[in-house]
C-alpha positions as CSV (number, residue, x, y, z in Angstrom):
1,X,118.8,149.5,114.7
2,X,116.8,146.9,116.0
3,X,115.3,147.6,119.7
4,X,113.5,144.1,120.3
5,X,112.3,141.4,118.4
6,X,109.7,138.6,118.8
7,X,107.5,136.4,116.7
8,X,103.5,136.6,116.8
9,X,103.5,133.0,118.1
10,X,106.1,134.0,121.3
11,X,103.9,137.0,121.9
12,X,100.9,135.4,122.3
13,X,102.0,132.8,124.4
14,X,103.0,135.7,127.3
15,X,99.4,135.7,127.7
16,X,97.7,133.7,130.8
17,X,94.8,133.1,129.6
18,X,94.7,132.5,125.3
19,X,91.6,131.7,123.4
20,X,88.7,133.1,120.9
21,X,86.2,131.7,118.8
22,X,86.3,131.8,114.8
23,X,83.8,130.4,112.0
24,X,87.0,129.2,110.0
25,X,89.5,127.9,112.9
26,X,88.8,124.3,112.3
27,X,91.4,123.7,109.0
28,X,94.7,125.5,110.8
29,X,93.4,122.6,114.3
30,X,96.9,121.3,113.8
31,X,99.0,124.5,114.5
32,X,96.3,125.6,117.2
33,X,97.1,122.5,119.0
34,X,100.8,122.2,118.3
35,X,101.9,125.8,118.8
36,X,99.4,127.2,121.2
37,X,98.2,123.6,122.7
38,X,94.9,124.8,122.3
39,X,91.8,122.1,120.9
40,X,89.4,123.4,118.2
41,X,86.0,122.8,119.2
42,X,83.3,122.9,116.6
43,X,80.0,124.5,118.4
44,X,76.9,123.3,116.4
45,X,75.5,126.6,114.3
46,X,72.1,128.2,116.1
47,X,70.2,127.3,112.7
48,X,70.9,124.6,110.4
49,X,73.0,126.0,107.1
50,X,70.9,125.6,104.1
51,X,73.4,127.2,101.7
52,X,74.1,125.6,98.4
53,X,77.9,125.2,97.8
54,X,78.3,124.3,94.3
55,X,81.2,122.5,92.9
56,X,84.2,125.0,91.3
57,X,83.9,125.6,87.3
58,X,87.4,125.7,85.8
59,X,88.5,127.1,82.3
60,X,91.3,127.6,80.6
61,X,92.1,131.0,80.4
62,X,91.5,133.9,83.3
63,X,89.7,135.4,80.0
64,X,87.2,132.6,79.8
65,X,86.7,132.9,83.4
66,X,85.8,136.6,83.4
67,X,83.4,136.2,81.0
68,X,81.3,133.7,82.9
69,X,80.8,135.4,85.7
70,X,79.8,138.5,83.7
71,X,77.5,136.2,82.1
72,X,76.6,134.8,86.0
73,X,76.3,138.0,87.5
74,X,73.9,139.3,84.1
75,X,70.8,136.5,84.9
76,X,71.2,136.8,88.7
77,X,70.5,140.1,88.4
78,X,67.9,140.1,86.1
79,X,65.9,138.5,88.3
80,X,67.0,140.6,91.3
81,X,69.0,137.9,93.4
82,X,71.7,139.9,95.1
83,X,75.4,138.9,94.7
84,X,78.7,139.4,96.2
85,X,81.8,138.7,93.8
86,X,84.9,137.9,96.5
87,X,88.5,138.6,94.5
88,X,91.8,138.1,95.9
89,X,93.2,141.6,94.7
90,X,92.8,145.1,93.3
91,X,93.4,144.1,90.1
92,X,90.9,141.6,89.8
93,X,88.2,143.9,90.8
94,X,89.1,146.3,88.3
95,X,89.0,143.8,86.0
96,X,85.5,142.3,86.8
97,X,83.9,145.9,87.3
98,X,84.8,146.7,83.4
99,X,82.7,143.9,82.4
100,X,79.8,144.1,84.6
101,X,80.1,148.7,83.2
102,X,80.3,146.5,79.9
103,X,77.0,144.3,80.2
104,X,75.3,147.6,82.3
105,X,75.1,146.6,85.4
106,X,75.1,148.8,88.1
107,X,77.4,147.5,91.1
108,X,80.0,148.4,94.3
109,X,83.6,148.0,94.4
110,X,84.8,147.6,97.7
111,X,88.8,147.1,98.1
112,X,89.1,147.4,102.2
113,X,89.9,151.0,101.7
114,X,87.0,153.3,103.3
115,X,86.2,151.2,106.3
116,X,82.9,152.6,107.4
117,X,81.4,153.7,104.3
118,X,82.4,150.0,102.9
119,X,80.7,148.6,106.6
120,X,77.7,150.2,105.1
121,X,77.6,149.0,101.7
122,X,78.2,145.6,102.5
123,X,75.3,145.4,105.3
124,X,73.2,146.6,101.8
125,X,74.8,143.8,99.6
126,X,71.6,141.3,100.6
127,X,69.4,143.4,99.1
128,X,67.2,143.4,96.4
129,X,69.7,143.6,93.3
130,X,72.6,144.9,94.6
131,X,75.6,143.8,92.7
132,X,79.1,143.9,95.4
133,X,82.5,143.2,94.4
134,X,84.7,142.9,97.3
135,X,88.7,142.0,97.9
136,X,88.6,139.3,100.7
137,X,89.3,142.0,103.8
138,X,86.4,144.8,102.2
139,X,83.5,144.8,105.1
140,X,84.6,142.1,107.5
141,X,82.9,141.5,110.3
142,X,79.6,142.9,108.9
143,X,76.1,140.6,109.3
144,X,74.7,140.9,105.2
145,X,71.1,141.0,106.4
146,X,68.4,139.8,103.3
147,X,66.3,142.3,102.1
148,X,62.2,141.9,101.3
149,X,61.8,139.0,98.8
150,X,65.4,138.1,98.8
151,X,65.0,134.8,100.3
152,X,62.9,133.8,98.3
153,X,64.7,134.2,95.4
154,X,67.2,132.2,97.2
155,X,69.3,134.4,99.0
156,X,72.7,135.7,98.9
157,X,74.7,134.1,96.0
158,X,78.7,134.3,96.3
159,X,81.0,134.2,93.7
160,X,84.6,133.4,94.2
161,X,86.7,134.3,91.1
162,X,89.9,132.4,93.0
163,X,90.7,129.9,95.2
164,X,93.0,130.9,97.9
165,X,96.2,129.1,99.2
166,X,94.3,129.3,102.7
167,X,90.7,127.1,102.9
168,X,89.9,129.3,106.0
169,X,89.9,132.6,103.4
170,X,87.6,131.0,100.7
171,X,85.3,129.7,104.1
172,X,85.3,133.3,104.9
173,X,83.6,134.1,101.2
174,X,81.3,131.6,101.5
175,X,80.1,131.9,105.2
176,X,79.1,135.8,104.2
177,X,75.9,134.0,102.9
178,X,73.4,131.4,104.6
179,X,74.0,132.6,108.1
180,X,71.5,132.0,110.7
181,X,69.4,129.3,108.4
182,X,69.0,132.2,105.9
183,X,69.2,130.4,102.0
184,X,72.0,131.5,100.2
185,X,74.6,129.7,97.6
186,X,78.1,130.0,96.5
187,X,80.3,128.9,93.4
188,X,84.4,129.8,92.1
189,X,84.9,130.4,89.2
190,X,88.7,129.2,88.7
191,X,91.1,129.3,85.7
192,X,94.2,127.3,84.6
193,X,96.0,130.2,85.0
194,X,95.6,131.3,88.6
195,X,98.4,130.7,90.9
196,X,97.4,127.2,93.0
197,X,96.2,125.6,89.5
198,X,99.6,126.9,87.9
199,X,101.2,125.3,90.1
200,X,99.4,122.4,91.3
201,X,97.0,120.8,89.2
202,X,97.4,122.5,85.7
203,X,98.7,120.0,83.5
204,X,96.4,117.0,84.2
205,X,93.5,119.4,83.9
206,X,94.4,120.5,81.1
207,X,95.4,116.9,79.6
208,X,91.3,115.9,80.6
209,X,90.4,119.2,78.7
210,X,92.2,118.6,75.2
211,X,91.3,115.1,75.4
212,X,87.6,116.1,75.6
213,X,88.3,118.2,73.0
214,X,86.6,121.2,74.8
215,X,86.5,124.8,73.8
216,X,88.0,128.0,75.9
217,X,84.9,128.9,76.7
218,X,83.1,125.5,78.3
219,X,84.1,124.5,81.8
220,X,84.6,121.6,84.1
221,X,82.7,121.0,86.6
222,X,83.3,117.6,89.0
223,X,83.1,117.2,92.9
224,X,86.7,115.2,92.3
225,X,88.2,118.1,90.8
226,X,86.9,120.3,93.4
227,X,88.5,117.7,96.3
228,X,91.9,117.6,94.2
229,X,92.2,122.3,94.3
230,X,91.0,121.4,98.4
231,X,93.9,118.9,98.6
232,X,96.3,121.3,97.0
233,X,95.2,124.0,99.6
234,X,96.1,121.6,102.1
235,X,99.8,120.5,100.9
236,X,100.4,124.8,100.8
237,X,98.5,125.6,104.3
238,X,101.0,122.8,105.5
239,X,104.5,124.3,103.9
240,X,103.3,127.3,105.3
241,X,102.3,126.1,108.7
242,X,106.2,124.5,108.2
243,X,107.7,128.0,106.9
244,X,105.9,129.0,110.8
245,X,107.0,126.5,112.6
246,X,110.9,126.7,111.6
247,X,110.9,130.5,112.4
248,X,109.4,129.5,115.8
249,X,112.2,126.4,116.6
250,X,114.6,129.8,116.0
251,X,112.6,132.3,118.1
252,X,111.9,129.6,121.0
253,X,116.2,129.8,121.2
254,X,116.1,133.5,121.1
255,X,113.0,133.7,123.5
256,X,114.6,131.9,126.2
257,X,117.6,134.6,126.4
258,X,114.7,137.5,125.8
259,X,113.6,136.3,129.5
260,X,116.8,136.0,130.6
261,X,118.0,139.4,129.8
262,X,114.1,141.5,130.3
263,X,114.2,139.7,133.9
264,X,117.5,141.1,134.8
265,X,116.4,144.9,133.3
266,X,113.6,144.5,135.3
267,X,115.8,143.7,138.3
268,X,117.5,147.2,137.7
269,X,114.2,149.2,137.1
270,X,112.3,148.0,140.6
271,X,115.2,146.5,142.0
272,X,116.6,147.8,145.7
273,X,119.8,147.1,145.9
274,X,122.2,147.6,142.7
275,X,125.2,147.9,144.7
276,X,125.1,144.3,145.6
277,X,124.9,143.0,142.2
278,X,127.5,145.6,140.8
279,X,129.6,144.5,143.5
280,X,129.0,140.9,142.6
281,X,129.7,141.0,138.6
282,X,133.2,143.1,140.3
283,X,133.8,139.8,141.7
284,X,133.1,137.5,138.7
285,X,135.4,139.6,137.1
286,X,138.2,139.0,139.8
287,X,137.7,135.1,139.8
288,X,137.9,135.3,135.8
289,X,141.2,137.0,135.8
290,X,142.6,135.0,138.4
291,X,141.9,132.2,136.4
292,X,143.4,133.7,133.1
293,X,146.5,134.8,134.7
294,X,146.9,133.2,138.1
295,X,145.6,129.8,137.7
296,X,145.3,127.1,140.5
297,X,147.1,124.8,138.3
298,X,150.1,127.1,137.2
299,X,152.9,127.6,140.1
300,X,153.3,131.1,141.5
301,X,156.1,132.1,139.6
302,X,154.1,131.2,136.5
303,X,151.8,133.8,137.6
304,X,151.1,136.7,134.5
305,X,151.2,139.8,136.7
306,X,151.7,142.4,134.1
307,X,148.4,140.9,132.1
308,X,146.7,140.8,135.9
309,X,147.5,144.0,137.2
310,X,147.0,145.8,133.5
311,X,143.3,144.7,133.2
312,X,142.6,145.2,137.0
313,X,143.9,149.0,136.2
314,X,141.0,148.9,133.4
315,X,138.5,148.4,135.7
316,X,138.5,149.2,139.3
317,X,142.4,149.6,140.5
318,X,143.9,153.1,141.0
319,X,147.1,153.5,138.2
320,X,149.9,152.6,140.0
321,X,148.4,151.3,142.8
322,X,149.4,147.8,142.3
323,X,152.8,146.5,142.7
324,X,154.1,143.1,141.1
325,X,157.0,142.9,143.5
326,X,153.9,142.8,146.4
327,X,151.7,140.4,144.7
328,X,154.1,138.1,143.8
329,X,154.5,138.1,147.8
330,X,151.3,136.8,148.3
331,X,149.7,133.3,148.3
332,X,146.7,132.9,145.5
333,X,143.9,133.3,148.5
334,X,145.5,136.4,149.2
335,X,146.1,138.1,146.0
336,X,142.5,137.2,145.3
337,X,141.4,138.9,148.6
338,X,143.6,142.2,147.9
339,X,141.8,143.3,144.4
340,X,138.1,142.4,146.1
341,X,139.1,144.5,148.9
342,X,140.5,147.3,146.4
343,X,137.8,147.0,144.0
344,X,135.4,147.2,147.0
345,X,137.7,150.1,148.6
346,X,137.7,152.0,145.3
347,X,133.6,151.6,145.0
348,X,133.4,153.1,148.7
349,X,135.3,156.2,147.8
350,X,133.1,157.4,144.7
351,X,129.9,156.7,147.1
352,X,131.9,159.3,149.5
353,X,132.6,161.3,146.2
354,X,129.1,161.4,144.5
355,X,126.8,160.8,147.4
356,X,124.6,157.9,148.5
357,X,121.5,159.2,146.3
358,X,123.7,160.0,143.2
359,X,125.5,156.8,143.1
360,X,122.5,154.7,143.7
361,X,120.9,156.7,140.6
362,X,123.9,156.5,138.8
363,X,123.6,152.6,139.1
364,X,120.4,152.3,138.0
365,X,121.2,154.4,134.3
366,X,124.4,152.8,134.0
367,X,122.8,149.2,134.2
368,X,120.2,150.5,131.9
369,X,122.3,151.9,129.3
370,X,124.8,148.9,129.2
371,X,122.4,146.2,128.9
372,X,120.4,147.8,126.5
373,X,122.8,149.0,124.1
374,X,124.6,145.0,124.8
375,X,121.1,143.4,123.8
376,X,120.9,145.7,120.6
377,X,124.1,144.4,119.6
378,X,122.9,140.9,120.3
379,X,119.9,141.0,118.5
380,X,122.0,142.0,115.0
381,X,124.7,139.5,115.6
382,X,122.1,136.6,115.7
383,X,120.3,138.3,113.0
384,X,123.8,137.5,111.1
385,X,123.7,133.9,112.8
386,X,120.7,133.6,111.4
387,X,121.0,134.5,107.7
388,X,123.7,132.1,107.2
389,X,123.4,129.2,109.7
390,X,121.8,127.2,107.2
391,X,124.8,126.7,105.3
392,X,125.9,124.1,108.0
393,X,123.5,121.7,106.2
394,X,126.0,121.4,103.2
395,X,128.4,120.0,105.7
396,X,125.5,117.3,107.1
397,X,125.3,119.5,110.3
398,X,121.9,120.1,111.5
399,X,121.5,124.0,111.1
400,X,118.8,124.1,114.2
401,X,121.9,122.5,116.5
402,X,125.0,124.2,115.0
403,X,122.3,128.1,116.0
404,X,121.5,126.5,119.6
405,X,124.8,126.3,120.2
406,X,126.6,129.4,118.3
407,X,123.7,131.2,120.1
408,X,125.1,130.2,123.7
409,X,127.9,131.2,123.2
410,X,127.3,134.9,122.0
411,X,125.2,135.1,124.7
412,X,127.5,134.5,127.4
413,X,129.9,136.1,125.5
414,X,127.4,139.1,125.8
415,X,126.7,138.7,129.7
416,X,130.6,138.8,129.9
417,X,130.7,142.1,128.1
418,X,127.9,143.5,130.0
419,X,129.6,143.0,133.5
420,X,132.9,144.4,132.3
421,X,131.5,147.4,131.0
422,X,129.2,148.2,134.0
423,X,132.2,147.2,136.2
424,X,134.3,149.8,134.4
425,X,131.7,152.7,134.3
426,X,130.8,152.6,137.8
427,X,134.7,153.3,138.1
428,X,135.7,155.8,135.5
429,X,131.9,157.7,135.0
430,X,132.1,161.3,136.0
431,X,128.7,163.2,136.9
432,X,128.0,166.7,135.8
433,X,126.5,169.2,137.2
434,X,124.0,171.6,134.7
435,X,126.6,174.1,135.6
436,X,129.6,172.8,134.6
437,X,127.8,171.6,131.2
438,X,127.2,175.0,131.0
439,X,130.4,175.9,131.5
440,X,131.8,173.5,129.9
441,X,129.8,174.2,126.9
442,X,130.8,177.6,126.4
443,X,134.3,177.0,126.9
444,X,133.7,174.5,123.3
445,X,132.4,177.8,121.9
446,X,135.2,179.8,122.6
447,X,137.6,177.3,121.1
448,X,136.1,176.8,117.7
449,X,136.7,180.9,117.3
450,X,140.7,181.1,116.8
451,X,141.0,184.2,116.0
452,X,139.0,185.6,119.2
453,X,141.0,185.4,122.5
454,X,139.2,187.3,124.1
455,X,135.5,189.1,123.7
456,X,135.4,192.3,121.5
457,X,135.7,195.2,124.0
458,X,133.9,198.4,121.6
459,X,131.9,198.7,119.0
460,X,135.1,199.5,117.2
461,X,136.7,195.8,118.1
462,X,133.1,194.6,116.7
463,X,132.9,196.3,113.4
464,X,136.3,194.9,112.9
465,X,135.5,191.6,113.4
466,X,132.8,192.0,111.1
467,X,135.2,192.7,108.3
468,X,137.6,190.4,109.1
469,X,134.5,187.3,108.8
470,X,132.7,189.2,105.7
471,X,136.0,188.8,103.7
472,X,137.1,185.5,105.2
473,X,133.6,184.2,104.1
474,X,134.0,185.8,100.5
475,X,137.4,184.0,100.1
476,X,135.7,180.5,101.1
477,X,133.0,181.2,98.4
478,X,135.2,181.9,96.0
479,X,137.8,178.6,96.8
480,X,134.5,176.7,96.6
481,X,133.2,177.5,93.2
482,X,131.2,180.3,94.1
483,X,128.7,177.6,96.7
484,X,126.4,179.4,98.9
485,X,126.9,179.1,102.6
486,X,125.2,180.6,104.9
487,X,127.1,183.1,107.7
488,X,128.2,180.7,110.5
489,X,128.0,177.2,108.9
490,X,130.0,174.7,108.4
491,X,130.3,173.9,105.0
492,X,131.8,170.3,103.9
493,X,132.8,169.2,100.3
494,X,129.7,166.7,100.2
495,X,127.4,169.5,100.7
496,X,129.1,171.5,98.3
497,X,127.9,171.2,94.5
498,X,130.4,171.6,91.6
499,X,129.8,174.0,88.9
500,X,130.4,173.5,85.4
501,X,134.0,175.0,84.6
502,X,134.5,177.7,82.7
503,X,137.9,179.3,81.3
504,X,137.8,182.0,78.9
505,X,134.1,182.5,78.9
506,X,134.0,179.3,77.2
507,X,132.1,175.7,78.6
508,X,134.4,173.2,79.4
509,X,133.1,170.1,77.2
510,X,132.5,166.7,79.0
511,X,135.6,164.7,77.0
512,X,137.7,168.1,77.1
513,X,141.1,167.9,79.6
514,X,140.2,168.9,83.3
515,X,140.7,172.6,83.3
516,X,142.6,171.9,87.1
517,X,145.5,169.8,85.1
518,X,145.0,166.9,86.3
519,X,145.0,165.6,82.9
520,X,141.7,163.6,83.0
521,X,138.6,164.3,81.2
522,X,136.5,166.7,83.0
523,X,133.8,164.1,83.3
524,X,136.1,161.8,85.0
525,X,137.5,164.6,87.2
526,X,135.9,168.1,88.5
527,X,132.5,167.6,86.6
528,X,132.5,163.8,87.9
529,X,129.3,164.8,90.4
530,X,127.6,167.0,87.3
């Protein structure tokens, strides 16, 4: 069951003071702002960035991709310029580290699995030949320092083998090279078939590449097809930043009652004086009944003094203690001023009863317990709002509107409940001492042994009972198909498991009539569970 819930973006915002810096912050500006009201500021780099960033080459197949950046990776290395190959899965690096073991070319995979060995690696991926292949999380957070004659062979050369649905990932890539003025270049290698060209750009690619007449093998490279994949980014990072901001519009209703009900459990942890609020929700609970069954508007003999007096009894008046003939007697002020000074009566005698330090403890876990367990509730039942509230759109309702105000009432609903059932407690709850749950414990034992009345008295009463259990226990065996149970457990029918039947030495067939004539198949009837 759900404890508490909350959504990154409500979390964060608990904090005073909410900021950080990031190379890659600047394309998700409008959600910073929007969400967080926090600016992005771009602080000039400490060098000027010299990397190359070479327009994407895209083929037709995943296939034809592979193969180029085999064949990329081949002549980099051959003349010793190091390179890191950035995938966006397991899969893929599997995939790309059977072809370099194919062209013999010794290399890293890295898949964000052994953090500090990978730390390691990747610090060595600047040098002199080395050959990385990383998923996008593998040695984050590590400075790739150039080794001896690296620059100038031009530096670190990154190779994406996908473009992301996020620009800030594939900035990521590329920002591993060319820091701190060091040279450096990058270049994706893309593919028809990947997931944000499948979906966005595909089929007018592909309509330029058959015109063309090109083969598999030959790719495209234009700056305008590059700026359409960057616009397609953008159209997903914004249905995502959407997909966000419509679980937050949700949250922000849930939020506002999170602060509500956390304020009023942490009134109960550090709070002084309990008895006043107890006594206080007593009251609400008087107003609302008088209300319901006494109303200002209704004339006395209109009254519902049954309904009044039988929930009063529920809560804080004595059985029997009430008398309709005497409240109907009484003017509304007055019948409102008898149950407060009852229910406040009735309060004073448990403190007598208990004691001043028990009952002011007993308030506090009382409180605790009710409004935690309510809240639990709560949280499911708007978990249920929440699944099928957007069904009020087929009936041109707004779905945001329609939760808002569902999600008011539950929660007074739930404030109601809470009051009533602390009310109640405080009245009815009984405290036990460690003795009497000792007592009281043993007193279970002795019950659940019916055919001991009273504790064996010699060894002969004891060697009796023995004999008495050990053939009472083989008899159960035996009813239940010869199942083992140990001496003193409870054995139910689910933990019991059915044996094949067998009458006359012979096996009981699955389509044979249930030896226990029942007249169904024994597969249908005793050897169902088989």
């Amino acid at each position: 069951q759900t404890l508490a819930t909350i959504t990154f973006q409500n979390y964060f915002r608990m904090y005073d003071k909410l900021g950080g810096m990031t190379g890659t912050a600047k394309t998700e500006e409008d959600e910073f702002l929007k969400i967080y009201n926090l600016p992005v500021i771009v602080v000039p780099t400490n060098k000027p960035v010299i990397r190359k960033d070479y327009p994407d080459l895209i083929f037709k197949t995943k296939r034809a991709k592979y193969k180029a950046v085999g064949r990329a990776v081949t002549s980099l290395h051959a003349k010793g310029q190091p390179v890191l190959i950035g995938t966006t899965s397991i899969t893929q690096s599997e995939e790309l580290s059977a072809i370099l073991k194919k062209n013999g070319i010794p290399h890293n995979v890295l898949n964000a699995k052994f953090h500090e060995k990978e730390a390691e690696i990747i610090a060595g991926a600047g040098q002199k030949g080395a050959v990385t292949i990383a998923t996008n999380m593998a040695g984050r957070g590590t400075d790739i320092k150039l080794g001896e004659g690296v620059p100038e062979l031009g530096g670190l050369f990154i190779i994406g083998t996908e473009r992301h649905e996020s620009r800030r990932i594939d900035n990521q890539l590329r920002g591993r090279a060319g820091r701190q003025g060091d040279p450096g270049a990058s270049r994706f290698y893309l593919s028809l078939e990947d997931d944000l060209l499948r979906l966005f750009a595909s089929d007018r690619i592909s309509g330029i590449m058959d015109k063309l007449g090109m083969d598999e093998d030959e790719p495209i490279e234009h700056k305008l097809i590059t700026n359409s994949i960057e616009h397609a980014q953008k159209k997903v990072e914004a249905r995502n930043f959407d997909i966000r901001k419509h679980v937050l519009e949700y949250d922000d209703v849930m939020n506002q009652q999170r602060e509500v009900m956390y304020g009023e459990r942490r009134k109960i942890l550090f709070g002084e004086n309990l008895r006043e609020n107890i006594m206080g929700m007593v009251k609400h609970i008087i107003r609302a009944e008088m209300d319901q069954y006494a109303n200002a508007q209704l004339y006395p003999e209109e009254w519902q003094l049954d309904g009044l007096i039988e929930d009063a009894e529920k809560i804080y008046a004595p059985q029997g203690r009430l008398k309709k003939e005497e409240l109907a007697a009484m003017s509304r002020d007055e019948l409102q001023e008898c149950l407060e000074k009852l229910a406040e009566e009735g309060y004073h005698n448990r403190e007598l009863l208990f004691g001043e330090e028990n009952m002011r403890e007993l308030e506090k876990v009382v409180m605790l317990r009710v409004v935690d367990k309510k809240w639990m509730e709560h949280l499911d039942h708007m978990d249920m709002l929440r699944d099928g509230i957007n069904l009020r759109a087929y009936g041109q309702r707004n779905p945001l509107v329609e939760y808002k105000i569902e999600a008011l009432d539950m929660f007074e609903e739930m404030e109601a409940d809470i009051q009533d059932q602390i009310a109640s407690l405080m009245y009815h709850v009984s405290i036990i001492t460690p003795e009497q749950q000792q007592e009281a414990a043993a007193k279970q034992a002795a019950a659940q042994q019916p055919d001991a009345q009273e504790a064996p008295a010699s060894e002969q009463d004891k060697a009796k009972m023995e004999a008495i259990i050990k053939k009472q226990k083989s008899q159960l065996q035996d009813h239940l198909q010869n199942a083992q149970a140990s001496h003193g457990d409870e054995v139910s029918a689910a933990e019991v498991k059915k044996k094949p039947v067998t009458k006359d030495g012979k096996k009981v067939g699955r389509n044979d009539p249930c030896p226990c004539g029942s007249g169904k198949k024994y597969k249908n009837c005793c050897g169902k569970d088989e």
